[in-house]
C-alpha positions as CSV (number, residue, x, y, z in Angstrom):
1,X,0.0,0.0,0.0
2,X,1.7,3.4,-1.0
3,X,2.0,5.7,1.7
4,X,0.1,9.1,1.3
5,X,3.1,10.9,1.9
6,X,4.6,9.1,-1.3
7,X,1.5,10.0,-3.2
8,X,1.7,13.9,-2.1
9,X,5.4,14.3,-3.0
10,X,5.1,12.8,-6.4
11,X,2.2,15.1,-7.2
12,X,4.0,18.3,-5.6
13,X,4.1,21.6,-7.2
14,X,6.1,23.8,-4.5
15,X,9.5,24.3,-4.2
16,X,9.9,23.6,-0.5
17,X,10.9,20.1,1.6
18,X,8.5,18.1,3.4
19,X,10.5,16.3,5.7
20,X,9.9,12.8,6.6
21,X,9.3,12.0,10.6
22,X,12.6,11.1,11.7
23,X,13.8,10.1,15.0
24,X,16.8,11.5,15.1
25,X,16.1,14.9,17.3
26,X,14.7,12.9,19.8
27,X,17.5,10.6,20.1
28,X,20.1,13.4,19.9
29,X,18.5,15.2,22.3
30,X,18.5,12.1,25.2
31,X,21.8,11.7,23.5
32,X,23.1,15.1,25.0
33,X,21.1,15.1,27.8
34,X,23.3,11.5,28.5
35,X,26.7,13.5,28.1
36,X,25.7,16.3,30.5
37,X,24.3,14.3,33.0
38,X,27.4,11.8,32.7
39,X,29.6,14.6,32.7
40,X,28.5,16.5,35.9
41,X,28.7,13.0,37.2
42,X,31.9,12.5,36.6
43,X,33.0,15.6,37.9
44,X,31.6,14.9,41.1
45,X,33.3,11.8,41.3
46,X,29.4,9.8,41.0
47,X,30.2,5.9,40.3
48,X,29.4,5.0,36.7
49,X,29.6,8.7,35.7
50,X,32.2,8.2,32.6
51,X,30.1,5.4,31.7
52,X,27.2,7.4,31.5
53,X,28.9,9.9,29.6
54,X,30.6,7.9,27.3
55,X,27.6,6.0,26.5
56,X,25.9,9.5,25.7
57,X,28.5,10.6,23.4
58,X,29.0,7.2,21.1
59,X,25.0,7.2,21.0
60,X,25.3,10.8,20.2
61,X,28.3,10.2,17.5
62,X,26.0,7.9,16.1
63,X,23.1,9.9,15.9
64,X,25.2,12.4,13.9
65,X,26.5,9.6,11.6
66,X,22.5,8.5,10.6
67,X,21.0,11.9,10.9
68,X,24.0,13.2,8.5
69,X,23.2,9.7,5.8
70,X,19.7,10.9,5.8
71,X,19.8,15.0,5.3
72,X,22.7,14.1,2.5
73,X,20.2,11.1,1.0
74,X,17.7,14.1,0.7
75,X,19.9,16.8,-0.6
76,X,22.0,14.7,-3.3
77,X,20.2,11.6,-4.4
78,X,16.7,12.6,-3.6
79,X,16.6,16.5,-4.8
80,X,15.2,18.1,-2.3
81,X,17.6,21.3,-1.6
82,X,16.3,23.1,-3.9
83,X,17.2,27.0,-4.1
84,X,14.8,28.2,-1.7
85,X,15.1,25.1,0.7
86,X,19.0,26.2,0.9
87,X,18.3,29.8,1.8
88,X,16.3,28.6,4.8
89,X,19.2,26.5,5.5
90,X,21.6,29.7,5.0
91,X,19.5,31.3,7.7
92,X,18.9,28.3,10.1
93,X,23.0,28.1,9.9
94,X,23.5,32.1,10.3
95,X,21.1,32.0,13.5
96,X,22.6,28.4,15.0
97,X,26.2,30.3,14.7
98,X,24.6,33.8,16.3
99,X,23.5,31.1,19.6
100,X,27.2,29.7,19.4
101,X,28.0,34.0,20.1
102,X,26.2,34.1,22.8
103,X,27.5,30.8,24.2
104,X,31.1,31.8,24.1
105,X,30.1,35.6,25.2
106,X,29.2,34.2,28.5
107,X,32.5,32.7,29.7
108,X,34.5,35.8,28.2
109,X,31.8,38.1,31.0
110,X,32.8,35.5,33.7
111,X,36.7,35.8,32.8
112,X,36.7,39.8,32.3
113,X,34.3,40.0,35.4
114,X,36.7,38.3,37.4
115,X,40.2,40.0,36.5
116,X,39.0,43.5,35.9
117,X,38.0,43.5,39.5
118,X,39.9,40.4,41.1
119,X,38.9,40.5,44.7
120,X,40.4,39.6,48.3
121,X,40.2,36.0,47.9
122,X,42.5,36.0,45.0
123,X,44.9,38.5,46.5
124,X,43.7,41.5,44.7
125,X,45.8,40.6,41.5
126,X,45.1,38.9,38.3
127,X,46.1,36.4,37.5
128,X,45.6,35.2,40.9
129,X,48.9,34.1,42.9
130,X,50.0,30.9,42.8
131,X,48.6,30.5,39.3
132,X,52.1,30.0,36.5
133,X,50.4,31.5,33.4
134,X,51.2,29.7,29.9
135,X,53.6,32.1,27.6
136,X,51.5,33.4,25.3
137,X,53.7,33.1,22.3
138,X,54.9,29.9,22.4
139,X,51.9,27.1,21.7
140,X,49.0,29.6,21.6
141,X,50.5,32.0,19.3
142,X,51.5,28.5,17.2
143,X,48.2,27.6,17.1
144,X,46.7,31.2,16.4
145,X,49.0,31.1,13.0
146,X,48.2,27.7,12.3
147,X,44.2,28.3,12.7
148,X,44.6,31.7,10.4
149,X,46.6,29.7,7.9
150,X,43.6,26.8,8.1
151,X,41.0,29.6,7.4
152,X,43.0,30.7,4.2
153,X,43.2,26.8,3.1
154,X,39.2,26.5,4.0
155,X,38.7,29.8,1.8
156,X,40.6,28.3,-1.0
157,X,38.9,24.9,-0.7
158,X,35.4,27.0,-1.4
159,X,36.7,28.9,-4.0
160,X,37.9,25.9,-5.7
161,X,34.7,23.9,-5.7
162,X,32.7,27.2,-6.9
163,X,35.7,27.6,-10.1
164,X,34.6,23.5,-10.1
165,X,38.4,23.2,-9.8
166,X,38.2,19.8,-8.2
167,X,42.2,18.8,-7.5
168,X,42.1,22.0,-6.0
169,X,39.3,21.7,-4.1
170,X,40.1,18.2,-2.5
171,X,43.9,19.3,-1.5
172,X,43.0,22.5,-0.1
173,X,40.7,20.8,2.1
174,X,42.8,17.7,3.2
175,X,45.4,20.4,4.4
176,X,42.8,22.5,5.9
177,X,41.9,18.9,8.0
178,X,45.9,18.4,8.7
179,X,45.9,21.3,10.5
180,X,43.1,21.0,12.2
181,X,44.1,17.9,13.5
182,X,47.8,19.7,14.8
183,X,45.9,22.4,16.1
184,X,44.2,20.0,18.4
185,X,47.7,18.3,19.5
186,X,48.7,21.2,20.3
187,X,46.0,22.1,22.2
188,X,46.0,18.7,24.1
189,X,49.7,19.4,25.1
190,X,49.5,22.5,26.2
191,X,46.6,21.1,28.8
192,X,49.4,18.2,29.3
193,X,52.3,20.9,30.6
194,X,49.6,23.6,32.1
195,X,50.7,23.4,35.8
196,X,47.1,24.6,36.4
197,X,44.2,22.5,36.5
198,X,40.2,23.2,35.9
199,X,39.8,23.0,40.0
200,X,42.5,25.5,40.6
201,X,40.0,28.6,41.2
202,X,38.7,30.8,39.3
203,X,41.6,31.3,36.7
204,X,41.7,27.9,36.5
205,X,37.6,27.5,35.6
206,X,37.1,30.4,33.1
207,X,40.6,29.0,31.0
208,X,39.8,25.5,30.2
209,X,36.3,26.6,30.2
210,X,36.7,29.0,27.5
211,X,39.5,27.0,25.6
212,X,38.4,23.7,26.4
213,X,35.3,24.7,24.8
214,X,36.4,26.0,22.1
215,X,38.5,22.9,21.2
216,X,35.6,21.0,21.6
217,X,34.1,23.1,19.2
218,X,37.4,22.5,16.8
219,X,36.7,19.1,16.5
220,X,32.7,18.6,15.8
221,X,34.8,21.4,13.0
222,X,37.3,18.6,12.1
223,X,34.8,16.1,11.9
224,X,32.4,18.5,9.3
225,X,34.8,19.4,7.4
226,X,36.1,15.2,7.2
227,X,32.3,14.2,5.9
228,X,32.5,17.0,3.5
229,X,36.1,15.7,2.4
230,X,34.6,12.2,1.8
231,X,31.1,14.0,-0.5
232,X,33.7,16.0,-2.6
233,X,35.7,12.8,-3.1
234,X,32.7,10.8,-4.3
235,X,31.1,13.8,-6.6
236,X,28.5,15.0,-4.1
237,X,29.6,18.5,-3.9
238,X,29.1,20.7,-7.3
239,X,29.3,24.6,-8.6
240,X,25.4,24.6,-7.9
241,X,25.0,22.2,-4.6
242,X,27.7,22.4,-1.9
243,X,25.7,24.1,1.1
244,X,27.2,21.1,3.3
245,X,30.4,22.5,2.8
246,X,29.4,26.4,2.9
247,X,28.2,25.6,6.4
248,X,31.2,23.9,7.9
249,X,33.2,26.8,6.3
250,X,31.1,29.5,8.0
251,X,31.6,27.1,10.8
252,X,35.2,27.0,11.0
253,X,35.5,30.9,10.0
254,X,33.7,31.2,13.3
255,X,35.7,28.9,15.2
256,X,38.7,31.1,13.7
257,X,37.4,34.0,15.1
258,X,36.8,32.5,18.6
259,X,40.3,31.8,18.8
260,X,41.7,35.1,18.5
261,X,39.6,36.5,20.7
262,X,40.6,34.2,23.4
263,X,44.2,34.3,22.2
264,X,44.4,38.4,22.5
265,X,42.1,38.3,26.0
266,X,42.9,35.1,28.1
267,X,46.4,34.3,27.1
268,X,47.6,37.6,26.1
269,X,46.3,40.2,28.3
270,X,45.0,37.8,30.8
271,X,48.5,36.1,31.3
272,X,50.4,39.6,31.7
C-alpha cells in the first residue's frame, strides 16, 4: 500500500521540503542530555559517571553519523535542496552560529568580570597568585597562525569547488583537516604541561572553560569538514550544490574567530 506521503510528494508543485518523521532529534537530544548528565557525574566523582557519559557521546556520534546519511540522501540523491530550501538553511545556519555567540560571550563576562575587579580572595591581583600563566607566544600563538593559515586553506577549498576546480578543491581541504588535527595536538599538550588544573579557582575554571570549549568546538569542525572531504571525493559537492560544505566553512570561520579572541584576552592580556 503506498503511503500518502509518497502519493503527495510525487504530485508536488512547490518548491519547498516536506521532511519525513525522523527520530533522530529525539534521540540526539537524550543523547546530550546523557553527556551532560554523565559529565557532571563525573565531575563529582558519581560511580558509573564516565560510563554514562561515554555512553551518551557514542549514542550521540551515532546519531550524527545516521542523521548526517539521511539529510545528504535528501539533498544529493533525492533533490530536495532546492534553491529556496538552501536559503532557509543559510538562515537556520546564520542563527545556529549567532546562539554559538552568545555561548562563548558568556564565559568571556565571567573571565573579564573576574580580573578586571579580582577581589580579596584571589589577592587583589590577576592572574591570581600561585597560578604559572602559559607564555602566550609559544603554543598559543603557534596555534593562532596555524588556525589563520587553516582559514585561508578552508577559503581556498570553497573557491575551488565554486571555479569547479576539483584537484584543487580536495587538496586544499585535506590540508585544511591536517591542521586542524595539529591544532588540536597542540591544544592537548598544552593542557598536558599547564601546571594549572580546571579546580584550581577561578583562573583555572574560566581557562579550560573558555579554551576547552572551544577545542571542543574544533573538532565537531574537524569532523564536518572530514564528511564534506569524503562528498567532494565521491562527486557530491558541485558549482550549484555544496551548502554542506558552505556551512562547515562558515563554521570553522567562526571557530577562527573565537580563537583570536581568546588568544588576545585570556592568554595575552590575561596572562600579563
Amino acid at each position: 500500500m503506498i503511503h500518502l506521503s509518497q502519493i503527495s510528494k510525487s504530485m508536488q508543485r512547490h518548491p519547498f521540503h516536506l521532511v519525513d518523521p525522523s527520530p533522530w532529534p529525539f534521540v540526539a537530544s537524550l543523547s546530550a542530555l546523557s553527556c551532560a548528565v554523565g559529565g557532571v557525574m563525573y565531575m563529582h566523582a558519581y560511580i558509573n559517571g564516565s560510563i554514562v557519559f561515554l555512553s551518551g557521546f557514542c549514542m550521540l556520534l551515532t546519531t550524527m553519523f545516521v542523521w548526517w546519511r539521511d539529510v545528504v540522501r535528501e539533498s544529493t540523491f533525492e533533490g530536495h535542496h532546492t534553491g529556496i530550501v538552501q536559503r532557509g538553511l543559510r538562515y537556520g545556519v546564520i542563527l545556529f552560529i549567532i546562539s554559538e555567540v552568545l555561548f562563548f560571550f558568556a564565559f568571556f563576562w565571567a573571565f573579564f568580570h573576574s580580573s578586571l575587579a579580582p577581589t580579596v580572595e584571589i589577592g587583589l591581583t590577576w592572574p591570581p597568585k600561585g597560578i604559572n600563566v602559559l607564555n602566550p607566544w609559544e603554543i598559543p600563538f603557534l596555534n593562532t597562525l596555524i588556525l589563520l593559515l587553516s582559514g585561508c586553506t578552508v577559503t581556498w577549498c570553497h573557491h575551488a569547488i565554486v571555479a569547479n576546480f576539483r584537484n584543487q578543491a580536495i587538496w586544499s581541504l585535506v590540508l585544511t583537516i591536517v591542521l586542524a588535527t595539529i591544532f588540536t595536538s597542540l591544544q592537548a599538550y598544552e593542557y598536558h604541561m599547564a601546571d594549572f588544573r580546571l579546580s584550581d579557582g577561578i583562573y583555572g575554571s574560566t581557562f579550560y572553560m573558555a579554551t576547552g570549549f572551544h577545542g571542543f568546538h574544533v573538532l565537531i569542525g574537524t569532523i564536518s569538514l572530514f564528511v564534506c572531504l569524503l562528498r567532494l571525493l565521491q562527486y557530491q559537492l558541485t558549482q550549484e550544490h555544496h551548502f554542506g560544505f558552505e556551512s562547515a566553512a562558515w563554521y570553522w570561520h567562526f571557530v577562527d574567530v573565537v580563537w583570536l579572541f581568546l588568544f588576545v584576552s585570556i592568554y595575552w592580556w590575561g596572562g600579563a
